[in-house]
N, C-alpha and C positions, 0 to 999 in steps of 0.2 A: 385410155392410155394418155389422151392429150393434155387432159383434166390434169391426169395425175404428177405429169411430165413440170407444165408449165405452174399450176397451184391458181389455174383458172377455171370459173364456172361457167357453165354455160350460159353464153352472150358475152362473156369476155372474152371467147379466145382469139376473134381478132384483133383486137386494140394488141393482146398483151405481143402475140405471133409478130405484128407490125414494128413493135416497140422494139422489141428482142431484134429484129432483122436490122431494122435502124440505125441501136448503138451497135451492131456488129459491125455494119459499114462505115459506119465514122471513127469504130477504133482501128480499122483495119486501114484505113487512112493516114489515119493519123501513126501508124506503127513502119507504114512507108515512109514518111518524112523523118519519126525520130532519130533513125539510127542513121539516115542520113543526115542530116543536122550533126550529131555528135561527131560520127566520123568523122565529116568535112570538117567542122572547126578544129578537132583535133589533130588534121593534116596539115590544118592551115597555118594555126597557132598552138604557140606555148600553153599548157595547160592550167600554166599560174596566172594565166589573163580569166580563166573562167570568172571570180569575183567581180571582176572590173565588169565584164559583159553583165553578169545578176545585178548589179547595181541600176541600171538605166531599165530591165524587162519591168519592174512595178509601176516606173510612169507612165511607159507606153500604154503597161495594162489598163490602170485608173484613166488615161486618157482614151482608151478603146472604149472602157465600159460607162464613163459615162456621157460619150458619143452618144452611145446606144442607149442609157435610160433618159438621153432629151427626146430623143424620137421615140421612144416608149409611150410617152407621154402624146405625141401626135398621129402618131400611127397606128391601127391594129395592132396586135401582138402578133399574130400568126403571119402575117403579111409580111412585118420588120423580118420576123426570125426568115421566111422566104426571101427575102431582100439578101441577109445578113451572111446567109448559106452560097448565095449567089458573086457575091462579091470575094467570099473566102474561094470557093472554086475561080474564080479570075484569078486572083493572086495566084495560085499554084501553077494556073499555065504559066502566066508570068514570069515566073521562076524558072518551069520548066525550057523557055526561051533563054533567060540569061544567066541561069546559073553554071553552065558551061562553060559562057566566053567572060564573063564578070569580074573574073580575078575572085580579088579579098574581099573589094570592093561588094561585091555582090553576097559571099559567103557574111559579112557582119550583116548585111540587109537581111537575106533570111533567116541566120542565126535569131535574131530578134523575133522577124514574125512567124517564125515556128515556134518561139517558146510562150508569144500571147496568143497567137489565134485559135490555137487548140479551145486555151481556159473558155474561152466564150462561146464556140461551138458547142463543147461538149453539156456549157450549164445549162443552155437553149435548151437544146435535144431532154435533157431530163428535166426542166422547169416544167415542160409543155408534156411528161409523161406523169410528172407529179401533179399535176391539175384532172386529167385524165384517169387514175385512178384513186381512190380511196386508201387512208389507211389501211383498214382488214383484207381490200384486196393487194394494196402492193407488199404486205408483209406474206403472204401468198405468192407474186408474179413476184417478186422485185429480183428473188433470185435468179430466176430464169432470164429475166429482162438484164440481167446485169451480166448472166452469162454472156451474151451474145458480145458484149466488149471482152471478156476472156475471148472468148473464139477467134472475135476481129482479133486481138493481140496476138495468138498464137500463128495463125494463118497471115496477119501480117508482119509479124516477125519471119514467120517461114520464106514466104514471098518475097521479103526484104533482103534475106540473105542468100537467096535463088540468084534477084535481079543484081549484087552485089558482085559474084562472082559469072554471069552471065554476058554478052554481047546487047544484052537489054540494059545495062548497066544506068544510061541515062534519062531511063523510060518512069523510074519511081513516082514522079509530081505527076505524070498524066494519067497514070492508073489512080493516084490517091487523088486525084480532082475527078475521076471517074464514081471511086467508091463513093467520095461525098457527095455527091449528084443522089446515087442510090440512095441514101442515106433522108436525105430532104426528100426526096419523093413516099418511102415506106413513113415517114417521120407525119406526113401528110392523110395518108391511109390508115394511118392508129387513131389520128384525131375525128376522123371521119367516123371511122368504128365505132370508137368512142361515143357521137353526136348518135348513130342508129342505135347502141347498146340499149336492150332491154333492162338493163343491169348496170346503168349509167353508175359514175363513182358521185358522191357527195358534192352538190355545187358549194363553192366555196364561201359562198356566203351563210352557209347552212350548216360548216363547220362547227365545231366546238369553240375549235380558237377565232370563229369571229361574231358566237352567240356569246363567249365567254367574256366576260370584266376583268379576268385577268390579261395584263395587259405583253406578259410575257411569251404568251402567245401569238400574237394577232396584231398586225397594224392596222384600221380599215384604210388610211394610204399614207402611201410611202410622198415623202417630196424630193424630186431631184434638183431642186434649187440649192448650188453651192452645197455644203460637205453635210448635208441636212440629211439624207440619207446615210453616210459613213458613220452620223450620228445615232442613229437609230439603232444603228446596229452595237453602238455599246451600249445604247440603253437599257435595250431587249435582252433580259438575262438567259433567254431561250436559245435567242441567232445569236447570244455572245460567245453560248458553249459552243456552239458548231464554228463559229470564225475561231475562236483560240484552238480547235483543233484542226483547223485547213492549215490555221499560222506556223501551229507547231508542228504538223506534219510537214510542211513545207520547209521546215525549219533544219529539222533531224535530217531530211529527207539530202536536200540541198549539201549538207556537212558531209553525209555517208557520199553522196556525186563526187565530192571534191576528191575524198580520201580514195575511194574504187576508182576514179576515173586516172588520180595517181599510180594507183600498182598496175590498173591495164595498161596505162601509157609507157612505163616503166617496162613491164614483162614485156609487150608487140617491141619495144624500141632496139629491145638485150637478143630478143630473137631476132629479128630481122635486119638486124646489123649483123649478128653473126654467119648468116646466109650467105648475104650481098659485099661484106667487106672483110671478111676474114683474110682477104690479103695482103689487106693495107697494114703496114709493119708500125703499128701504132699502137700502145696501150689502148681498149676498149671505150672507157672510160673516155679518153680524151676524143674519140671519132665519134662517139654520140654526143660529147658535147661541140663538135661543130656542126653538127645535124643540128642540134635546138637550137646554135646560133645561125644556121641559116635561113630558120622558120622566123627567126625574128628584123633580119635585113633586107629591104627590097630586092628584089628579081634583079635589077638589074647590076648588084653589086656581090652576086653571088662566086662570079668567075674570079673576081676581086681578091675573095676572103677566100675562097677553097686555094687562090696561087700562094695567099700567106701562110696558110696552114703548112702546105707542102713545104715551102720557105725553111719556114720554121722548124719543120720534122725532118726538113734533108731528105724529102721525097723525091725520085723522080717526076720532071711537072710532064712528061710524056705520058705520065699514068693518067694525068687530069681529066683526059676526053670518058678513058674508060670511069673513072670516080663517076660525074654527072652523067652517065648513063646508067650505072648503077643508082643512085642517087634516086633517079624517076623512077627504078625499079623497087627499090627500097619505099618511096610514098606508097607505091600503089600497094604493095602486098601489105605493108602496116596496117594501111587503111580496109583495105578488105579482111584482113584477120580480124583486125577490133570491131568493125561492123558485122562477123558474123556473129564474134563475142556476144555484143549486144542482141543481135537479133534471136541470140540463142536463147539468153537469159532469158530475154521477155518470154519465150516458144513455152521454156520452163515453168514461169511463172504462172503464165500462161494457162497453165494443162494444173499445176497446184489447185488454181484461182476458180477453175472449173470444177473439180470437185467438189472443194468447200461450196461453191454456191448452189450442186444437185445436192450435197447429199446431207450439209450440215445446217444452212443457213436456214430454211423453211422451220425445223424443229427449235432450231435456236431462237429464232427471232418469237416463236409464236408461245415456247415454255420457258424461256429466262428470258427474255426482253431486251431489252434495245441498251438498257443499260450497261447491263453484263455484254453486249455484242460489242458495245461501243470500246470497252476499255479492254480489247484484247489487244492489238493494233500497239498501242502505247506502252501496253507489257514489256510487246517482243523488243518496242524501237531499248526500251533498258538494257536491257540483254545484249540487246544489237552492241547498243554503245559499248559497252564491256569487251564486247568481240574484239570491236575496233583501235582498242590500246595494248592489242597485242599484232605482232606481225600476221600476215594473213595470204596466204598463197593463192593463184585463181582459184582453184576448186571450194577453197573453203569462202571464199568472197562470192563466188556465184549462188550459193548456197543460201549466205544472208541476203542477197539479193532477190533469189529467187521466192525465198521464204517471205520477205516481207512488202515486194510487190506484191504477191498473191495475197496477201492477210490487205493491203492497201488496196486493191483494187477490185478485189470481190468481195468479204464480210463490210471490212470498212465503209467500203463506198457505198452498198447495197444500204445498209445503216444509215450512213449518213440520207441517204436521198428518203428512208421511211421521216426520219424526224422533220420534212419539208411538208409531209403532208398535211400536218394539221395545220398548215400557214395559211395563210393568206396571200392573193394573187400577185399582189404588191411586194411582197416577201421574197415570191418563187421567181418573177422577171424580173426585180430590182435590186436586190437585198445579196441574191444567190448568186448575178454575177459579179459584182463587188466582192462578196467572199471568197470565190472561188474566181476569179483572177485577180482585181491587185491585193488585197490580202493574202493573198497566198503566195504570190510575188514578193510581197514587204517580207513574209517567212525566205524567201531566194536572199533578198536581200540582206538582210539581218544575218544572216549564215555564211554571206559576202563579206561582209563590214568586220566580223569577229574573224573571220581569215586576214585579212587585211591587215586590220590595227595588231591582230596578234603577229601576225607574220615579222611585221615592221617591230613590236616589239621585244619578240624574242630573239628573232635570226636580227636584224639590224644591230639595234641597240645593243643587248646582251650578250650577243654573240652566241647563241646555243643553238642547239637542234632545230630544226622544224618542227619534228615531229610534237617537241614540250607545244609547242602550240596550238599542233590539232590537239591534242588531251583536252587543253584548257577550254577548247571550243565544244569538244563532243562534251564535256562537264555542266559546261552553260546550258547546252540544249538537252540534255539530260533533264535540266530543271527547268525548262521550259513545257517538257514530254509529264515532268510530275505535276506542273500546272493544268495541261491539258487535260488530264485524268479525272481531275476534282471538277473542272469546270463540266464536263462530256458526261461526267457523270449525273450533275442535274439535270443535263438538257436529257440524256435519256431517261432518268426517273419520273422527269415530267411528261415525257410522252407517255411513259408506260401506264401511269395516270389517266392520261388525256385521251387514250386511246381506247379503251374498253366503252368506252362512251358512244363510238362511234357505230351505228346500229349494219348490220351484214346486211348490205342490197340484196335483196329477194327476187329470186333464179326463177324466170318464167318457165 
């Protein structure tokens, strides 16, 4: 039954058990910070800053990750990534101490390293599972193994939106620097498993792509000397298809955040004003926009602008005290609605993301191939875009959501981490987190810049809609998404090639 469960033989099933436990507690981590993260900035700030913030998270990333591949180069690999796991859990107490008392001040600091520290955790964690098993085994375990981040998502979205409406409310960062502890210890025990396995995966040297002369495959080393590596990766028409689709996942990905995070912010703001301030004898309309302009003025010029508002409207300023008492009741319940929002969505996604990977991915991966796996993903983001140039009410936005989280984070991702195994070592810790964070930061980014330039020049200039400007933007990365298809599609036909090659470890 365990065999059957996991798509492990015997002498694998602890590496793969270990693996599976691992990325369950580093998503379930990481599923406590996100919807914190959002909500908070969305309390904090106006949601037409989000571009502005994407813009700065790709240098930070490139400057995280190739921190990490100089000491790649001096240090062990397993030792760094024990280092690297160590110092991310400090950060979280960290937070956990001053995100409280911090202000803004504090919400942009972690805003940022919630949105890098994740990328390089998580590429650790599967770099070091992709070394660990073999092709023919991870197209076997990958499902399973990839479950265990559905799980973590599901149970950490549940958890998240428990502590959200709970008296544990501020406890989030010390459970998720708890889970990532677990997380590094199990992450520990697979590799261990691994070294006893009867049933060891292929040493890397002994790969195809590094017996191979084709060069598409196989670096035999990476150099982290200045952009020499970032180089590589356009050279390599194998790691190009996988970076043009982090880019362009991150791309689409990013546009659909802007647009969803607009109608959530929209829907919690029309609800929760009508709760808390239905008495205030003002158009609707004009009280939520002194709400967004209050998120935009310092604290201490709040009493300021709320006595000119009244001023202005010929309000009672008697009412005032009650207003900013409402006011803090109005943030918090916003913020707890959208946070459970979120945390739902994920829950949902979540529970989608689990089935595909017990019941479809195993068959998929091993009777149509990685090719056909790879380009489902990219389909839907079509379709999606389509969704998105018409008006869209929550249920039906939870929906695209929920749909293509689960298609992103279990077929996709599962996918994506089979085509790393015919790599080489230098590939999977040097290559894989440059892809998968500033490359795929630069996709945040790019997706920021075309909000931006368009925003300014349609609504500035032109004078028109907003919305002509998401169109033009979801248009762009639509062809971005049709790029990504052609390219995803070699790198999977080349694995699918490259993989029958690879001989089935032989089961004591």
């Amino acid at each position: 039954m365990i065999e059957w469960i996991t798509g492990a033989r015997r002498g694998e099933i602890a590496k793969t058990v270990y693996s599976f436990l691992g990325v369950f507690f580093l998503l379930l981590s990481y599923y406590l910070v996100k919807p914190l993260r959002n909500s908070q900035f969305l309390s904090s700030f106006d949601d037409s800053l989000l571009p502005f913030f994407y813009l700065i998270a790709p240098i930070l990333s490139l400057a995280v990750t190739k921190v990490f591949n100089y000491f790649c180069d001096l240090i062990p690999k397993y030792r760094l990534i024990v280092l690297t796991y160590l110092l991310l859990m400090a950060c979280k107490l960290v937070f956990w101490v001053y995100l409280p008392v911090g202000g803004k001040t504090a919400m942009v600091i972690f805003y940022f390293w919630a949105s890098v520290y994740f990328l390089l955790a998580v590429a650790l964690i599967w770099s070091c599972i992709n070394t660990i098993f073999s092709p023919t085994q991870g197209e076997r375990s990958f499902g399973f193994v990839a479950l265990g981040g559905t799980i973590g998502n599901i149970l950490g979205a549940e958890v998240s939106s428990w502590i959200a409406r709970s008296s544990f409310k501020d406890q989030a960062l010390l459970v998720a620097a708890m889970s990532m502890g677990a997380a590094l210890g199990l992450l520990l025990l697979a590799i261990r498993a691994a070294e006893k396995s009867p049933t060891p995966a292929i040493p890397t040297a002994t790969h195809p792509s590094e017996a191979s002369t084709d060069s598409t495959l196989a670096a035999e080393k990476v150099s982290s000397k200045g952009f020499d590596d970032l180089l590589e990766i356009w050279r390599n028409r194998y790691v190009r298809g996988i970076a043009i689709m982090v880019f362009g996942l991150a791309l689409f990905n990013t546009l659909m955040d802007f647009q969803s995070q607009k109608i959530i912010n929209t829907t919690y703001s029309e609800k929760t004003y009508h709760v808390n301030f239905n008495w205030l004898k003002v158009p609707p309309a004009e009280g939520l926009a002194l709400l967004n302009q209050l998120k935009q003025v310092p604290q201490d010029k709040h009493t300021a602008t709320v006595q000119t508002f009244f001023q202005t409207h010929q309000l009672d300023p008697l009412l005032i005290p009650q207003f900013e008492k409402k006011l803090k009741t109005y943030t918090s319940e916003k913020e707890a609605g959208m946070r459970d929002f979120f945390s739902q969505t994920y829950k949902y996604h979540g529970i989608l993301g689990a089935i595909l990977l017990l019941v479809v991915s195993r068959p998929l991966f091993r009777h149509l191939g990685l090719r056909f796996s790879s380009l489902i993903l990219p389909i839907f983001f079509l379709f999606a875009g389509v969704a998105f140039l018409f008006p869209l009410d929550l249920m039906l936005l939870q929906i695209v959501l929920v749909v293509g989280g689960a298609l992103n984070y279990s077929l996709n991702n599962a996918s994506k981490e089979l085509l790393y195994t015919v790599t080489s070592e230098d590939i999977r810790f040097k290559l894989k987190p440059l892809i998968e964070g500033p490359i795929m930061r630069l996709g945040d980014v790019s997706a920021s810049i075309l909000k931006i330039v368009l925003g300014f020049l349609i609504v500035s200039l032109l004078k028109s809609p907003s919305h002509y400007g998401d169109w033009i933007a979801l248009g762009l990365a639509m062809g971005v998404v049709l790029c990504w298809l052609f390219a995803i599609g070699y790198t999977g036909h080349k694995y699918d090639q490259t993989k029958p090659q690879q001989p089935e470890p032989k089961t004591s």
